[in-house]
Structure formats: C-alpha cells, structure tokens
C-alpha positions in Angstrom: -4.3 55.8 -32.7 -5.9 53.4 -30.0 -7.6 56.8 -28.1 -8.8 58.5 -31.4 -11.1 55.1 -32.3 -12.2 55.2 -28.9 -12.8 59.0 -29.1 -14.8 58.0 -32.5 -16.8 55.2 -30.8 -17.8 57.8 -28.2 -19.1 60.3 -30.5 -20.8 57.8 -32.4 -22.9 56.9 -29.2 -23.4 60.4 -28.4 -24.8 60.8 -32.2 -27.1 57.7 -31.3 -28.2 59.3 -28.0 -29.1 62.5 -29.5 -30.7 60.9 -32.8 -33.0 58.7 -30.2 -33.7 61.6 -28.2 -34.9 63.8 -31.3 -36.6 60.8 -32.7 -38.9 60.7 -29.5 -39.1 64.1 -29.3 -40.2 64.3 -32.9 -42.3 61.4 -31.9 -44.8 63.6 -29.2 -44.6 66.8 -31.2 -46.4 64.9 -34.6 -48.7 63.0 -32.2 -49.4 66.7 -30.2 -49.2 69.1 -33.2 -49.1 67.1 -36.5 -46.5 66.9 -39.4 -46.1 70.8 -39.0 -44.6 70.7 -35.3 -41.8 72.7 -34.6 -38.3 71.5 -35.7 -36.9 74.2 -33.2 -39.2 73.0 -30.4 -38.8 69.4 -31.2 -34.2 70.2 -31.1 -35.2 71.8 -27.9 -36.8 69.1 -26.1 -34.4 66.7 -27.5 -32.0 68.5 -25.5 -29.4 69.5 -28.7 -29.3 72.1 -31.2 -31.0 72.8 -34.1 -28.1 72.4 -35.8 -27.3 68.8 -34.6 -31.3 67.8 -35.6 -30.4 69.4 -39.9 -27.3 67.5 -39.5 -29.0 64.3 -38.6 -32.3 64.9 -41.0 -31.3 67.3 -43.6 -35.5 67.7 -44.3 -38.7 67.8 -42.1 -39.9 64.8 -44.6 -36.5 62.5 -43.4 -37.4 63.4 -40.0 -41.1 62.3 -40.7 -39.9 59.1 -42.0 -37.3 58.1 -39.8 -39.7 58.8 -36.5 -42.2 56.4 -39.0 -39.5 53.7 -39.0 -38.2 54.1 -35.3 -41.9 53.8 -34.1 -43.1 51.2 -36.0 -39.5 49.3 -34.8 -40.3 50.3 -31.0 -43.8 48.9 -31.3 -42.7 45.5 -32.9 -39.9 45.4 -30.5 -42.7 45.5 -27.5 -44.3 42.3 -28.4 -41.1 39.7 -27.5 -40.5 42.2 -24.5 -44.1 42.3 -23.0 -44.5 38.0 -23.5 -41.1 37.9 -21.5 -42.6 39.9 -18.7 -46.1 39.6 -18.5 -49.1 36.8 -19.4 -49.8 36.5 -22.9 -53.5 38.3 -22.6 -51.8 41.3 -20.5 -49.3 41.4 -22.8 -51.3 41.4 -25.9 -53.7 44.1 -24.0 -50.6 46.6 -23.3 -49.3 45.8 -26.9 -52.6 47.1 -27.8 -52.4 50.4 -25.7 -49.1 50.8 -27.2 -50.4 50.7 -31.0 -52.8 53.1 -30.3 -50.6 55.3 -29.1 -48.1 54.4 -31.9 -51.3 55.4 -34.6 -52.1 58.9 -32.7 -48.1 59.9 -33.8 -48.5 58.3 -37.2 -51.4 59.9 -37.7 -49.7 63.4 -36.8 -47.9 63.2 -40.0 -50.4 62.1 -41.7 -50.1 65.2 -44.3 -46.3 64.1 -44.7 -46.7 60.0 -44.8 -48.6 59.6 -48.2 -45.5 61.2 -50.2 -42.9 59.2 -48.2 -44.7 55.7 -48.3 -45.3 56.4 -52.3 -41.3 57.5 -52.6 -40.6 54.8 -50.2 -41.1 51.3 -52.6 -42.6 48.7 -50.9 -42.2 50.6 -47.0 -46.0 50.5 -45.9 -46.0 47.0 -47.0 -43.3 46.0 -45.0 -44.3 47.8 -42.0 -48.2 46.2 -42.5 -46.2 43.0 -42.2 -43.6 43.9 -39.5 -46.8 44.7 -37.5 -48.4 41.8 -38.4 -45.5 39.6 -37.3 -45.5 41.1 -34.0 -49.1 40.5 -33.2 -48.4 37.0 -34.6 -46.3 36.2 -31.7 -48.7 37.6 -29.1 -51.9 36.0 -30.5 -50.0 32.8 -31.2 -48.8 33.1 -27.3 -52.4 33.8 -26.3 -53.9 30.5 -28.4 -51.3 28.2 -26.8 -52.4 29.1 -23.2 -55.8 29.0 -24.5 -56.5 32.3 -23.3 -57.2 33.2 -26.7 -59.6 32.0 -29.7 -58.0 29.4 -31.9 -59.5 31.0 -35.0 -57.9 34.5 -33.7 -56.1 36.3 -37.1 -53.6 38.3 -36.6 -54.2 40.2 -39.5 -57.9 40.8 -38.3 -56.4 41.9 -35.0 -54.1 44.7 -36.2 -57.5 46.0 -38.6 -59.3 45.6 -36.1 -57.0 48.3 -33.6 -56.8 50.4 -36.6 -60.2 51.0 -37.0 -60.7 52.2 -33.3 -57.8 54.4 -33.8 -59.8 55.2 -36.6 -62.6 56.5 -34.6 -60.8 57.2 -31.2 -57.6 58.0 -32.3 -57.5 61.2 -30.6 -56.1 61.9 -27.1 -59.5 63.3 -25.7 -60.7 60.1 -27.1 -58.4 57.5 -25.1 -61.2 56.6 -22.9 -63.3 55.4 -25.9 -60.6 53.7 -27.6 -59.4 51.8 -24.3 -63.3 50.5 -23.9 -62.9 49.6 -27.6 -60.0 47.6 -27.0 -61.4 46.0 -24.1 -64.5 44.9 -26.2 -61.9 43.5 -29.1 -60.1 41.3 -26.6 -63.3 40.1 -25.0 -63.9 39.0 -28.6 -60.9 37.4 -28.9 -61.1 35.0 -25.8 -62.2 31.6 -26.3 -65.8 30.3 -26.4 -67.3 29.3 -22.8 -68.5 25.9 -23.4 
C-alpha cells in the first residue's frame, strides 16, 4: 500500500514536470508563431508526446488558457523574487523586461484570448489586478527608498508598459521597447530638487 502512494506521488510530479515543460514550451511557440503554433512541435520541445500534451489539454483553446494563467502567475511571482534579490529600481526595471516579454506570448494568442477571457467570467479582471498587485509591491518598494516618485500609480505603470508593448511589442522591436522602458522609469524617479 505504502509503495503504490509513493508510486502515485511520483507520477503526479512527473505529470507537473511535463505539464510545466509544455506550458513553457507552449509559452515560446505563441510568442514565436501565434495562437496557431504547432501542438506537435510544441509536445516535441516539451520533451513528451503528443499524447501526454491531449491528455493534459484536451483543446488548443485549454492549452491557450492555461499558458495565459501560468504566465501571468510566473510574472506576478517575479516581483517578491526580484525585491528579495536585487534593489527596488533594478528590480522594478527587470520586472518590466519580464512583462514585455510576458505581453509578446500573450499577444501570440491574441486570435484565441478574446473567446476565453469572454467564457472565462471575470478572468481578465483578475489578472488586470493580479498584475496590478505585483507592481504595487515594487513601486511601493521603490517610494520607500525614495528611488521612486511618491505620486508613482501602479495602475498607470502597468498602462503605461502596455502601451509600449503596444507599439514595440515585437521581437525585432526589443530595442525600442527597452529605450521606452528606460524613458518610463526615468519618469518615474523622483523630482531633483
């Protein structure tokens, strides 16, 4: 009995490690090729079957969603991570590089997202304010070192990165969105007095 749970727990973690590997897989195939990448390609560079990625997501639009919700988990899962490790400028800065990259894949399944988010009640809300909350902690970090303006809104900060992505959301535009970022985070530091 005792070795057939443990058997179970250790299929169970090789489900999780092949369900994370085909989420980022899935992940740079929609940023690369949009909502239309290949489920085959994506199984093979997941390192599993294609079999084991229909098990998993039954439907290119579950895959869609759950890569959705994994990234926009990863991203808010950065913010605590980065203040731990780095300054609270540098961190807000790579947090920034992060969402744009975190945009480019969203915006690969961009054909696919408008259906899920409208069958999905409420889930583009709670992932405006999961975002949101995330920024909250490195802006508020940034104001009390004073490296940051005290009038700095979180809110306007996420708009703000999603309006370069916007205009350099593309890979061949990184350069242009990373001198876009810079300019936002000059804006962001205090007043010299």
């Amino acid at each position: 009995m005792a070795v057939e749970k443990a058997e179970e727990r250790r299929l169970r973690a090789d489900a999780q490690l092949n369900e994370d590997r085909l989420l980022e897989a899935a992940a740079r195939a929609f940023a690369d090729e949009g909502a239309d990448a290949s489920l085959k390609a994506i199984a093979k560079e997941a390192g599993v079957g294609i079999g084991t990625l229909y098990r998993r997501f039954p439907t290119r639009e579950r895959l869609i969603e759950a890569t959705y919700r994994n990234e926009t988990a990863r991203l808010c899962a950065a913010a605590p991570e980065l203040l731990a490790t780095e300054p609270p400028v540098r961190a807000l800065r790579t947090w920034m590089d992060l969402f744009i990259d975190y945009m480019a894949t969203k915006h690969g399944m961009a054909d696919a997202l408008p259906a899920i988010l409208a069958a999905e009640d409420g889930l583009r809300m709670r992932t405006r304010d999961l975002l949101t909350e995330a920024g909250r902690g490195l802006v508020s970090a940034g104001i009390e070192a004073g490296e940051i303006r005290p009038d700095a809104d979180p809110s306007d900060v996420l708009m703000a990165l999603a309006g370069i992505t916007l205009i350099a959301g593309a890979p061949s535009q990184r350069p242009l969105a990373h001198r876009l970022t810079d300019l936002l985070l000059a804006g962001l530091r205090p007043p010299r007095t």
